[in-house]
Structure formats: structure tokens, C-alpha cells
C-alpha positions, 0 to 999 in steps of 0.5 A: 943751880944754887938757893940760899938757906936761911937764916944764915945764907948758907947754899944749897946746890938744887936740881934743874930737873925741878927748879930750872924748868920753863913755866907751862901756862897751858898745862897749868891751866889745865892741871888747875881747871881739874882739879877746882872742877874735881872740888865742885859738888852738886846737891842739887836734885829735883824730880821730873814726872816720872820720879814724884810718887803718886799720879798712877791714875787718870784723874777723870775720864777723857771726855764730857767733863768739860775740863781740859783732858789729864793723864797724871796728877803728876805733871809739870803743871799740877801741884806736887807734881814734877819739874819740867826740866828737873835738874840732877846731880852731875858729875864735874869729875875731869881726870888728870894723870899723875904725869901731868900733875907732878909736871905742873907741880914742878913747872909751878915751883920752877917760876917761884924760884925765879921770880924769888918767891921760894925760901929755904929755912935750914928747919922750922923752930917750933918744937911745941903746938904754940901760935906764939912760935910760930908766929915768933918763927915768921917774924924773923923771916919776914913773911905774912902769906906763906905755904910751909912745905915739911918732910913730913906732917908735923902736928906741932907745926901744923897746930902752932899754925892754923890760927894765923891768917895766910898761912898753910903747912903741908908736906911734900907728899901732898902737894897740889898745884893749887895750893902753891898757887894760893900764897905770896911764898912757898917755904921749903925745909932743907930736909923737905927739899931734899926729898922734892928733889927725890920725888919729882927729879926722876 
């Protein structure tokens, strides 16, 4: 299998391993659904009877008062007292092991490599954190939506890009699949690809 490098053309044999890989929709699904309920939070937190302070005494004695019979300032039907069904902080946490992580990461990148949606440059120009560089850099490569996956973080290109809408740089350790998800193109440098193939082709 062969990719182009741009901006010249030149190729680039890749791995099948990685990029000729049949698209696992249930897997990915999977692989997705955790890791967006992994993100969820509750700050939610109310108290029921048994969580309000106070309510240690019975108001008034069982009989003879001529008002209905309480045991505890603190129920549900008292002000200041507890919610019925008080809700609490819940742990939306699903595990996913690294196995099916790295192949839903490969299965992803395997589709946008053949609906043409992977671009390879030989290297991202910007060698200062400018907005103008970058955005000089995507010009020429005609892209408005657009993750850059580098060999390493590189603060430059990582600055020169965080004002500009659509685009997101991360390297190839911290890849996740929703992230590929979320934009029109994956952009790879030939170095960042090279060590894809080196963590995810074993």
C-alpha cells in the first residue's frame, strides 16, 4: 500500500496492519460510547432524610395534640427537611481495555484512508507560535477542518493553532478515537506516521 506525501507527491509505502483494515462499526461504537460516558460528570448531589442534620427529636408527643403524628423534623414533607429520592453522584466510568482502544484507533484511521480523508505532509512549516503560519500552512493545503497528528507535542505548532476554528493538533501518543472522529481530515507528518506504524502495527 502506498500514500502520497504532500506537497510533492512523493510516495510512501504504509502498513496494512494499520491502514488496510476492515471498518468495525461495533467496536467503534463501543470504543466511543465509553470513552464520551468516561467524560460525563455529576455534580448533582442532593440529601435524603438520613443526610439533613437536625430532626433527632420528635416534635410533639404521639397523641392528644390533634395534629397529624411526626417522627422527624426532617422528612421529605417538612421544610429543610430531605429529598424523597435525593439524587447522588454516579459514576458513569465503562472500562475499555487498551486492545480495543489501539483497534478501534486503527479501524478508524483504516476508513479515512480509503474514503481519502488522510493527508500526509513531509513536515508542518511553522517553526514560530505565529496564527499567520499556520494558517499560511493550511492554505496551501487547502483544509478548513483538520486534526495534525505530530511525532511529538510541539508547542509552536500547537500555539500557532489554537486560534483558528476546526483545527486541532495532538501527537501519536495521545491519540483517541473520538478525536479522529470529530473533523473533516486527519493530517499526518511523515515522521508521526512512521511511528503510528511503529505503535500500532505490532
Amino acid at each position: 500500500m502506498e500514500i502520497s506525501i504532500l506537497p510533492n507527491d512523493n510516495k510512501m509505502e504504509i502498513s496494512e496492519k494499520c491502514f488496510g483494515v476492515q471498518y468495525n462499526e461495533t467496536l467503534v461504537h463501543q470504543v466511543i460510547t465509553s470513552y464520551q460516558s468516561n467524560l460525563r460528570s455529576n455534580s448533582s448531589l442532593q440529601k435524603n432524610r438520613s443526610q439533613v442534620s437536625g430532626g433527632g427529636k420528635k416534635p410533639w408527643r404521639q397523641k392528644g395534640t390533634g395534629r397529624a403524628r411526626a417522627g422527624t423534623t426532617r422528612g421529605p414533607i417538612w421544610r429543610g427537611g430531605g429529598v424523597t429520592f435525593a439524587t447522588g453522584i454516579s459514576n458513569f466510568n465503562k472500562k475499555i481495555n487498551k486492545k480495543m482502544t489501539n483497534a478501534a484507533i486503527i479501524t478508524i484511521v483504516s476508513e479515512l484512508f480509503r474514503e481519502q480523508k488522510l493527508v500526509v505532509v513531509d513536515k508542518i512549516d511553522v517553526k514560530e507560535p505565529k496564527t499567520k503560519l499556520m494558517q499560511t500552512f493550511l492554505d496551501s493545503l487547502k483544509i478548513t477542518s483538520a486534526l495534525f497528528v505530530t511525532e511529538e507535542e510541539d508547542n509552536n505548532i500547537l500555539l500557532a493553532s489554537r486560534n483558528i476554528k476546526n483545527i486541532n493538533v495532538i501527537s501519536v501518543n495521545n491519540l483517541n478515537p473520538l478525536i479522529l472522529l470529530k473533523h473533516k481530515n486527519v493530517v499526518f507528518t511523515k515522521n508521526s506516521l512512521t511511528k503510528f506504524e511503529e505503535r500500532y502495527g505490532n
